[in-house]
N, CA, C and O atoms as a GROMACS GRO file, in nm:
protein
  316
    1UNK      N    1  -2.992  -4.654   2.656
    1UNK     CA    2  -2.929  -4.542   2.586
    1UNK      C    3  -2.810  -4.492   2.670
    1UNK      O    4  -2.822  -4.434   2.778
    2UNK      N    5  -2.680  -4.525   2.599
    2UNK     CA    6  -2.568  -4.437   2.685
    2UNK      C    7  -2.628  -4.271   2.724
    2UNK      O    8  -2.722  -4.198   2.692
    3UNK      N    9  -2.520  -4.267   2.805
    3UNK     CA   10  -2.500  -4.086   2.916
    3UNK      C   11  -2.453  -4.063   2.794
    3UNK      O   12  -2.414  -4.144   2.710
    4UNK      N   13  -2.458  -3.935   2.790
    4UNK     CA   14  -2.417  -3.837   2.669
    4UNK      C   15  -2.260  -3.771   2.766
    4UNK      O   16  -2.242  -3.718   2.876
    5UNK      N   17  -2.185  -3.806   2.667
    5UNK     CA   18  -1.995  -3.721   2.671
    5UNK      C   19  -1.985  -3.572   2.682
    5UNK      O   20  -1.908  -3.507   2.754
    6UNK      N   21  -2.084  -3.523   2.590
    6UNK     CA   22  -2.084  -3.376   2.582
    6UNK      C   23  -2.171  -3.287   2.640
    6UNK      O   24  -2.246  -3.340   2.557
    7UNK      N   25  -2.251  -3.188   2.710
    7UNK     CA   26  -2.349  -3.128   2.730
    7UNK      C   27  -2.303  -2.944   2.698
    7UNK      O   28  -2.199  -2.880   2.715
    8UNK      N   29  -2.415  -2.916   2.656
    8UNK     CA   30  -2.450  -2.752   2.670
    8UNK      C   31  -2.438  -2.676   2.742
    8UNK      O   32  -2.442  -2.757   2.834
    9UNK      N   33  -2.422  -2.556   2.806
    9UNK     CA   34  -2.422  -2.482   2.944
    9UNK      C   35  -2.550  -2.546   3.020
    9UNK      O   36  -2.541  -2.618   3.120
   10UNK      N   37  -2.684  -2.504   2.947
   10UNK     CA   38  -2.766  -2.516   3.043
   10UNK      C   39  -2.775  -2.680   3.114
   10UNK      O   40  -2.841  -2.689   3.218
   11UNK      N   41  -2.723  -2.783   3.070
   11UNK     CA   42  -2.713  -2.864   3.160
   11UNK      C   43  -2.624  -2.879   3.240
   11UNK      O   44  -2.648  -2.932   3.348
   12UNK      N   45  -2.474  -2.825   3.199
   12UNK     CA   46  -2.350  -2.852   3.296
   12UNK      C   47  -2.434  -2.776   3.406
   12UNK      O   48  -2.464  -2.841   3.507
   13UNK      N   49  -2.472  -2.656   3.398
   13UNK     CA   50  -2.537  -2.602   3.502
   13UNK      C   51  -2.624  -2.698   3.589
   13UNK      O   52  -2.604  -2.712   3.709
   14UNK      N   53  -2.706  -2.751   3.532
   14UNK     CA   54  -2.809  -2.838   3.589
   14UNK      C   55  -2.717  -2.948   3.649
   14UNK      O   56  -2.740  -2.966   3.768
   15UNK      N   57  -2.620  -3.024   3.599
   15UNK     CA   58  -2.540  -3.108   3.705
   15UNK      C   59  -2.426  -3.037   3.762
   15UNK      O   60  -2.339  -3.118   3.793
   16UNK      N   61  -2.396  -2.932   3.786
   16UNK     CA   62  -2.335  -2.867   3.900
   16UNK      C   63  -2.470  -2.773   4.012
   16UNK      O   64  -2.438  -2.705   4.109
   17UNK      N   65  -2.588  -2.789   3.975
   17UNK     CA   66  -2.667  -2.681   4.067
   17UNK      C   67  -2.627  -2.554   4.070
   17UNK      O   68  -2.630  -2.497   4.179
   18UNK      N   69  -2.588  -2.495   3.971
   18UNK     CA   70  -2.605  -2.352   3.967
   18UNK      C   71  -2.629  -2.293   3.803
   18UNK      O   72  -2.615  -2.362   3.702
   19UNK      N   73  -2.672  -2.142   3.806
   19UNK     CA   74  -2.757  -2.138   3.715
   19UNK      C   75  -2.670  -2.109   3.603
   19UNK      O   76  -2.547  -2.114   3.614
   20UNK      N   77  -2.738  -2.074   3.476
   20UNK     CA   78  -2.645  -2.046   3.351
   20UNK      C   79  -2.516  -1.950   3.352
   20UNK      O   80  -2.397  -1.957   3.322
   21UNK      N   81  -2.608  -1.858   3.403
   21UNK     CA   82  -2.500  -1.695   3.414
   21UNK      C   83  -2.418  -1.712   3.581
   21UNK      O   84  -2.339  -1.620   3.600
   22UNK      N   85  -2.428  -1.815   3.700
   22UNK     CA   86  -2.315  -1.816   3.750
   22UNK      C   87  -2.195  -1.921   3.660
   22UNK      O   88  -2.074  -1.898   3.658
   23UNK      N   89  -2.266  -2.043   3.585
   23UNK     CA   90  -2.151  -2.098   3.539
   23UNK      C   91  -2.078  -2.029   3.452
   23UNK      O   92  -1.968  -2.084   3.441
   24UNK      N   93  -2.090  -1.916   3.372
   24UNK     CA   94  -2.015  -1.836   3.298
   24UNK      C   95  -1.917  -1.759   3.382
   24UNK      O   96  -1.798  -1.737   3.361
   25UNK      N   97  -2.012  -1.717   3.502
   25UNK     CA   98  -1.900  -1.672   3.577
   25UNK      C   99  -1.799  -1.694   3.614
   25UNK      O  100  -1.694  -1.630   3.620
   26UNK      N  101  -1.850  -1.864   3.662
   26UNK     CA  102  -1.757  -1.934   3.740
   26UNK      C  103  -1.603  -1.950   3.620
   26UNK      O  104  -1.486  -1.926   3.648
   27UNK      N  105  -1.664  -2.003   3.476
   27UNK     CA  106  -1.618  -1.991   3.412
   27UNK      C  107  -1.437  -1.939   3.393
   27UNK      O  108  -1.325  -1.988   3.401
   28UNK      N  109  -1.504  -1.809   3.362
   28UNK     CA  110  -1.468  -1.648   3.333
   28UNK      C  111  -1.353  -1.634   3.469
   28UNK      O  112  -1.239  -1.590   3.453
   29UNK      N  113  -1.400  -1.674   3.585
   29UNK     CA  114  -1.313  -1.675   3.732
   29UNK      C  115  -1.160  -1.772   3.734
   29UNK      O  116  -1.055  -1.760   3.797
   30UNK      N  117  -1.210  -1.872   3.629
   30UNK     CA  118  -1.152  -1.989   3.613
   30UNK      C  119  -1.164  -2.045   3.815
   30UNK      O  120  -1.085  -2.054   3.908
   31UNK      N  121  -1.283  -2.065   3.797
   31UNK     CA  122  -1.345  -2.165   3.944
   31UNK      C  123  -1.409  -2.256   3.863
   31UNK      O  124  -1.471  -2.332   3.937
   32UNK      N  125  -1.425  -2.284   3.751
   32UNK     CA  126  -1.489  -2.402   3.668
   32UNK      C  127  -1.433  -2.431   3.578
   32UNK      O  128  -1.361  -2.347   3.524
   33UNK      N  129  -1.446  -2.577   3.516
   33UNK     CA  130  -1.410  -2.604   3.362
   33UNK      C  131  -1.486  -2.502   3.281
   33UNK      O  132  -1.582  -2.425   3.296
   34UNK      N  133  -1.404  -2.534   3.194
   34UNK     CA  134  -1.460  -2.429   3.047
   34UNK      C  135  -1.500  -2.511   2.988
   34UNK      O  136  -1.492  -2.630   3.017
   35UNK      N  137  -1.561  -2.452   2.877
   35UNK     CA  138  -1.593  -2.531   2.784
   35UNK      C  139  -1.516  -2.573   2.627
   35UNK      O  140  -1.417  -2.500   2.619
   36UNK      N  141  -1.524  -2.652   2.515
   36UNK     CA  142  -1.466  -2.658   2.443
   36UNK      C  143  -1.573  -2.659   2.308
   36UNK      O  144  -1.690  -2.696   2.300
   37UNK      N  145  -1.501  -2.614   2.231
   37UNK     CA  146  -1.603  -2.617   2.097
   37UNK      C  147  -1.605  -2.706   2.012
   37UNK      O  148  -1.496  -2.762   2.026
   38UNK      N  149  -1.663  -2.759   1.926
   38UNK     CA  150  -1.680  -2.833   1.864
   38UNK      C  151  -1.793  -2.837   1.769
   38UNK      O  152  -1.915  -2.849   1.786
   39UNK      N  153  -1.710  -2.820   1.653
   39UNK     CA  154  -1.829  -2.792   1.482
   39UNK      C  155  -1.906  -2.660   1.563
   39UNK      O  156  -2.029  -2.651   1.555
   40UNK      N  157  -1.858  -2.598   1.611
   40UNK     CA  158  -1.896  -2.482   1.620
   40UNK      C  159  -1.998  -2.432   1.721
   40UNK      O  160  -2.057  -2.325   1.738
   41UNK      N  161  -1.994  -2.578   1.797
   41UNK     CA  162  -2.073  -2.549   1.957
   41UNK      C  163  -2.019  -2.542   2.066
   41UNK      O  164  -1.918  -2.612   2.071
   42UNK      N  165  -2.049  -2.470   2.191
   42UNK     CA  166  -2.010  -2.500   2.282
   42UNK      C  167  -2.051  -2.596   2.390
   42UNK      O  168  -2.167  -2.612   2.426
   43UNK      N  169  -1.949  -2.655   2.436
   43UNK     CA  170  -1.996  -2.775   2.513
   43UNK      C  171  -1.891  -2.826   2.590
   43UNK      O  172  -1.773  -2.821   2.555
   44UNK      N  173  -1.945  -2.886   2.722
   44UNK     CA  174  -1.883  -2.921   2.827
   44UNK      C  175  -1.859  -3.116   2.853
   44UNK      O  176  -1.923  -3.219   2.870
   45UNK      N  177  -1.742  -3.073   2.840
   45UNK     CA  178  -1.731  -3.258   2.866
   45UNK      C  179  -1.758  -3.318   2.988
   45UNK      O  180  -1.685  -3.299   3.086
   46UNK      N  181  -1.850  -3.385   2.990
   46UNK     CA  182  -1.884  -3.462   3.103
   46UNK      C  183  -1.786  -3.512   3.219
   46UNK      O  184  -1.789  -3.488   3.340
   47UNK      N  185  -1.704  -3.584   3.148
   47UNK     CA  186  -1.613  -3.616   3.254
   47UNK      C  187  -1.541  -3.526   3.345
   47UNK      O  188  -1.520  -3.532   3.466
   48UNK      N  189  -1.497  -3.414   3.228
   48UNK     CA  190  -1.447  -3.253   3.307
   48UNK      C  191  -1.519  -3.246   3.460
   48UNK      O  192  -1.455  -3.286   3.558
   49UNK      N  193  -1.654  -3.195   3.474
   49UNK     CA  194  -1.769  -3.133   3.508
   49UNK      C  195  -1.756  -3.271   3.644
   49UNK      O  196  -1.736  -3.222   3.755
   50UNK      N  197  -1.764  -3.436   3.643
   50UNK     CA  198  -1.752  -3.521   3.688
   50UNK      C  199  -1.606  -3.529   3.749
   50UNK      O  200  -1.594  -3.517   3.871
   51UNK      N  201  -1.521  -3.544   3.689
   51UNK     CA  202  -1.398  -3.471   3.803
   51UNK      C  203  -1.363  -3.317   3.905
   51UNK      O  204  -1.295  -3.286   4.003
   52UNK      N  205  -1.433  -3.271   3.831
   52UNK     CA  206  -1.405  -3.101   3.946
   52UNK      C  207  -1.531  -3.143   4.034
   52UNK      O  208  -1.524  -3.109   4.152
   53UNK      N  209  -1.636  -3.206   3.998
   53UNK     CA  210  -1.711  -3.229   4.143
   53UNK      C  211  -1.655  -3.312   4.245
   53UNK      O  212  -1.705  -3.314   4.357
   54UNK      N  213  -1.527  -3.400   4.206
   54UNK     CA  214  -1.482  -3.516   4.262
   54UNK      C  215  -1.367  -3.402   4.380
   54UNK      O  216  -1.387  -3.382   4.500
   55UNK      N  217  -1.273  -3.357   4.311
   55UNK     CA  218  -1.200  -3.289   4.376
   55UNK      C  219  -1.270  -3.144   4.444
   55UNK      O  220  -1.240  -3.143   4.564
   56UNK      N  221  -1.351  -3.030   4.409
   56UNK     CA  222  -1.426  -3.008   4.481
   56UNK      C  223  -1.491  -3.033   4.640
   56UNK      O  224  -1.518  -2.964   4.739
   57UNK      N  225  -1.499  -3.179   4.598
   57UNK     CA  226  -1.580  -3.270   4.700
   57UNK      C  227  -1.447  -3.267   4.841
   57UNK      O  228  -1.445  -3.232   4.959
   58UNK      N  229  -1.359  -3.320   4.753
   58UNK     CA  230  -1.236  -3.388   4.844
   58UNK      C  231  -1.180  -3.195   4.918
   58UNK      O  232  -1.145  -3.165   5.032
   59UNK      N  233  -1.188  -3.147   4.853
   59UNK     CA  234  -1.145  -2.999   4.959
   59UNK      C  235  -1.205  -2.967   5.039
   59UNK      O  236  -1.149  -2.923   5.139
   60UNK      N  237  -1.340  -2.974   5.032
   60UNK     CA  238  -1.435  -2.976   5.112
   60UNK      C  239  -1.440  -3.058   5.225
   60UNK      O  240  -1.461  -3.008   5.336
   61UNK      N  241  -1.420  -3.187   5.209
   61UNK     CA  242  -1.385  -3.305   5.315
   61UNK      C  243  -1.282  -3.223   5.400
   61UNK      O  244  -1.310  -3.174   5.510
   62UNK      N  245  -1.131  -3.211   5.324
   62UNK     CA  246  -0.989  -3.157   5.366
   62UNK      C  247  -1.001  -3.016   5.508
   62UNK      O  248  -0.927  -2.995   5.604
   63UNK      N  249  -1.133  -2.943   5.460
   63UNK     CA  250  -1.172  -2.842   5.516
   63UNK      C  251  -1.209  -2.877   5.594
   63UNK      O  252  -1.140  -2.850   5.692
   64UNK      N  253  -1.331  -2.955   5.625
   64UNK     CA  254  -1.406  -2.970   5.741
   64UNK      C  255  -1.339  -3.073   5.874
   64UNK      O  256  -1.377  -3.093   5.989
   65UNK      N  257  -1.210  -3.130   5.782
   65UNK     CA  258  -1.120  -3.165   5.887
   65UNK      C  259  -1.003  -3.134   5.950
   65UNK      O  260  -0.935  -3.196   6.031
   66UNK      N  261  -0.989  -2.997   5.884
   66UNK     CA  262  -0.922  -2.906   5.928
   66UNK      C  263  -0.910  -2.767   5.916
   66UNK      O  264  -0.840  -2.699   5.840
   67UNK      N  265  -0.995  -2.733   6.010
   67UNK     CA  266  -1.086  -2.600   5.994
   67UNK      C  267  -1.012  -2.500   6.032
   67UNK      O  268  -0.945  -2.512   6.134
   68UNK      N  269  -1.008  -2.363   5.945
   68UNK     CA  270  -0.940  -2.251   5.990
   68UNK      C  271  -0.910  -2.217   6.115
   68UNK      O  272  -1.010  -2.199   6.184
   69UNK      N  273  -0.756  -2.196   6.197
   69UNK     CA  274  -0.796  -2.134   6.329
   69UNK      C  275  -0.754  -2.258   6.419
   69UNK      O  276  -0.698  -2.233   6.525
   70UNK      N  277  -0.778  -2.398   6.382
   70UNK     CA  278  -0.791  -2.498   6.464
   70UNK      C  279  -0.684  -2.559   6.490
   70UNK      O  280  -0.666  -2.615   6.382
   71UNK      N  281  -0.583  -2.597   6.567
   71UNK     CA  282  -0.476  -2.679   6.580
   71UNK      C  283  -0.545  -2.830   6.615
   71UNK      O  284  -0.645  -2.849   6.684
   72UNK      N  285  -0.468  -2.923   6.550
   72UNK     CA  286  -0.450  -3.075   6.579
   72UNK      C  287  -0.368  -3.108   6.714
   72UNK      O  288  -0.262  -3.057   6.751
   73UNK      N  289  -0.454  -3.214   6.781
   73UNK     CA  290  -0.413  -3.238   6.944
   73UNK      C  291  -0.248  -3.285   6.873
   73UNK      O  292  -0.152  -3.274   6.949
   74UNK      N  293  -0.231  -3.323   6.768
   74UNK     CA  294  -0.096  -3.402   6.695
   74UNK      C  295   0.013  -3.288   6.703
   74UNK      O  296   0.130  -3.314   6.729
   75UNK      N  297  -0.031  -3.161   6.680
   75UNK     CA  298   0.033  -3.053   6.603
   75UNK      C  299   0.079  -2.998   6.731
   75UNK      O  300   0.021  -2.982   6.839
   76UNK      N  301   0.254  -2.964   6.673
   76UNK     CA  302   0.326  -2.946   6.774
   76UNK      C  303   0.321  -2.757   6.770
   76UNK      O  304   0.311  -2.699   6.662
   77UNK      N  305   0.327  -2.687   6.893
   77UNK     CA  306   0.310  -2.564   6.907
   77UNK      C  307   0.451  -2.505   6.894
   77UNK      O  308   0.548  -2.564   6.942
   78UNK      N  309   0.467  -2.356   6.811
   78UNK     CA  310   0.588  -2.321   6.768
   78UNK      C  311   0.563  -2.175   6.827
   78UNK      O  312   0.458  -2.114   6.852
   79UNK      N  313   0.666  -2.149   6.837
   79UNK     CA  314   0.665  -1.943   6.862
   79UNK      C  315   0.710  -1.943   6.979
   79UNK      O  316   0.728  -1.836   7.038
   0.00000   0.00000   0.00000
């Protein structure tokens, strides 16, 4: 049986790990995809939800390799 394209809140929630009423939040913050309607439901496209975890991911990487505060032995000193 194919993955399903579309899901409901309560699962986008369930594949991002957080609960219904933060993904609305997150929503609402615009820190998440939204959702789109269709015949009169709301629903989250998979792939959406599958790319913001991708990039998400990659800032997170970006961060932890270059952490607030920290100069690179590369990085030339100014002032």
């Amino acid at each position: 049986m194919p993955e399903p394209l579309l899901v409901r809140a309560p699962e986008a929630a369930r594949m991002l790990g957080i609960s219904k009423s933060t993904l609305w939040a997150r929503v609402a913050q615009g820190r998440c995809p939204g959702p789109i309607r269709w015949d009169g439901v709301t629903v989250w496209r998979v792939r959406d939800l599958e790319e913001f975890v991708e990039r998400l991911a990659d800032q997170m990487a970006d961060q932890a390799d270059h952490p607030p505060g920290k100069r690179s032995k590369n990085m030339a000193l100014t002032g």
